[in-house]
Phi, psi and omega in degrees: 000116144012095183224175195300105149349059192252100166295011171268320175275354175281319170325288192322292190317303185323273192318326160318299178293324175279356155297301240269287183283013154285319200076257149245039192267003177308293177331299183298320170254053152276338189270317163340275197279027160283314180292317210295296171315311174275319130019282228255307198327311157292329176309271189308341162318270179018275173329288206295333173297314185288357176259355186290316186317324238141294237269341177198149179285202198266316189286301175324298170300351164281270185357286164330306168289285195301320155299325160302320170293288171357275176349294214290334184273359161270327156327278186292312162337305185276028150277330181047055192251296182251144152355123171312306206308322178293342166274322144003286187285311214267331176296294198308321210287313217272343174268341163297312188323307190282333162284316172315274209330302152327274243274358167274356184236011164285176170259000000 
């Protein structure tokens, strides 16, 4: 079954999960992935209402999301705080969230 879409709360989940992996490298990009979320947070609703519609397919909404990790992980790179492989890992923890999220709320 289905369940309800809310990008705020999958967004919270998002920021959860990259605290949870930088560690202690959160301080320093907390305010980066704060702007980032309010910035993109209607972007990625958005991303995601058009794959829920329909409205752009499954390969496209990949597509899409690997461009959005991309951003934030050029973001967070050009901080130089934690190991690339660690932003990496923390972009990819915080974009599952928002693909689970998606791919649970199709019918």
């Amino acid at each position: 079954m289905a369940t309800k879409f809310d990008i705020k709360e999958v967004s919270d989940g998002m920021l959860s999960a990259l605290r949870e992996h930088t560690g202690k490298g959160w301080s320093k990009f907390k305010s980066v992935v704060r702007e980032f979320d309010e910035l993109n947070a209607d972007r990625l609703g958005m991303l995601a209402a058009e794959h829920l519609s329909g409205n752009i397919n499954k390969e496209e909404f990949e597509q899409r999301l690997e461009d959005e990790k991309l951003m934030l992980e050029a973001q967070l790179n050009a901080l130089n705080v934690i190991a690339k492989a660690a932003v990496q890992n923390a972009v990819n923890a915080a974009f599952d969230v928002l693909r689970d999220a998606v791919y649970s709320a199709l019918p």
